[in-house]
C-alpha positions in Angstrom: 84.4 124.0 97.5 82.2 121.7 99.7 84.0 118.8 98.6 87.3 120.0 99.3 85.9 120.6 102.9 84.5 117.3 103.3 87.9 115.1 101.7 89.8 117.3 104.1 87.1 116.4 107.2 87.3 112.9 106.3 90.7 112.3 106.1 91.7 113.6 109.5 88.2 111.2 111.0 88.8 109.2 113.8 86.6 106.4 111.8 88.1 104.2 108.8 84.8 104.1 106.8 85.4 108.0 106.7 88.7 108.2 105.6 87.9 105.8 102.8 85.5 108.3 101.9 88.2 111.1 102.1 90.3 109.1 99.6 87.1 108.4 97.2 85.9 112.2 97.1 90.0 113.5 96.6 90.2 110.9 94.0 87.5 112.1 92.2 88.1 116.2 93.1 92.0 115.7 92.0 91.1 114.3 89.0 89.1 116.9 88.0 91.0 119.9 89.5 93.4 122.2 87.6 97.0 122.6 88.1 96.4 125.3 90.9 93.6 123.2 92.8 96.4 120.4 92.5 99.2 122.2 93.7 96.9 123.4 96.8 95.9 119.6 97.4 100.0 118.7 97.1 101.1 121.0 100.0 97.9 120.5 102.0 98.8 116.6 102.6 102.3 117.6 102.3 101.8 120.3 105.3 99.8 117.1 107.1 102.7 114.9 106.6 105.1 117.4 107.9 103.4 117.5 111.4 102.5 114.6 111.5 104.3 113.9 115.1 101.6 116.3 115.9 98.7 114.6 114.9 96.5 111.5 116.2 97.6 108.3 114.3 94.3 108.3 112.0 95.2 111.8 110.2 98.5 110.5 109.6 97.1 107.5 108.0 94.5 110.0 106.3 97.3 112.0 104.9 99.2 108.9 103.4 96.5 107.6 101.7 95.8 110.5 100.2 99.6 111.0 99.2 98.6 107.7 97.2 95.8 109.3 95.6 98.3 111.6 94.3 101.2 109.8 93.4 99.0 107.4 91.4 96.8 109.9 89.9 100.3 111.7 88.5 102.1 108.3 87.6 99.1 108.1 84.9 99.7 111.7 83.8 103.5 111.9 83.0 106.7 109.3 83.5 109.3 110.0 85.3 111.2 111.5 82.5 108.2 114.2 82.7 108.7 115.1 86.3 108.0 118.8 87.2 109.5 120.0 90.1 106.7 120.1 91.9 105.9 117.0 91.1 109.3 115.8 92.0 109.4 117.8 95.4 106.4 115.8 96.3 107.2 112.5 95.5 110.8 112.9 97.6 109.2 114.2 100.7 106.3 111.8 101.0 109.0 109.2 100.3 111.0 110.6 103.6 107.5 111.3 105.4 107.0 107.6 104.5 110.3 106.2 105.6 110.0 108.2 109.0 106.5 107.0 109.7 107.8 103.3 109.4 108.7 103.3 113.1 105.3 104.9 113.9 103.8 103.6 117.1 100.9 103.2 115.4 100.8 99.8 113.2 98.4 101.1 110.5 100.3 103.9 110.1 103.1 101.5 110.1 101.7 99.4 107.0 100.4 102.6 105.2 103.6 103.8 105.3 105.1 100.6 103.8 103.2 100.6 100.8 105.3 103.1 99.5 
């Protein structure tokens, strides 16, 4: 549980160094969660995404790199052929989230963004 507090934390830091660290500890927590603790990881960046007009440009950034965690964490799991529709619903709105953020104000949320 302590990890999931300090990814979360990190992610939404004002500092790069710790939102690195977010990505490194979700990297390793995702790939070790179930497919409950995965789902609950999903909507948590997917909620971050969706307000993401509401948030300082580093959590934004925080919350795409850790939609990159996810998507290439799951592209090792399954193919596309395999898609669940979770899986699915999450790759189609980070993939709008993405395209919206490409006009962010905000340049590194800008490139983020693009790497989609």
């Amino acid at each position: 549980m302590d990890n999931v507090v300090e990814w979360k934390k990190c992610l939404r830091s004002g500092k790069k160094l710790e939102r690195e660290h977010g990505v490194e500890l979700l990297r390793n927590e995702y790939a070790a969660a179930d497919d409950t603790a995965r789902s609950h990881v999903e909507e948590y960046i997917l909620g971050m995404l969706r307000s993401a007009d509401q948030l300082r440009w580093e959590e934004t950034q925080g919350a795409l790199m850790a939609a990159k965690v996810v998507l290439t964490s799951n592209s090792q799991d399954t193919s596309a052929v395999e898609c669940t529709k979770s899986d699915c619903k999450f790759v189609s709105e980070v993939k709008v989230s993405a395209v919206a953020l490409l006009e962010h104000a905000e340049y590194a949320v800008r490139i983020t963004a693009g790497k989609f």
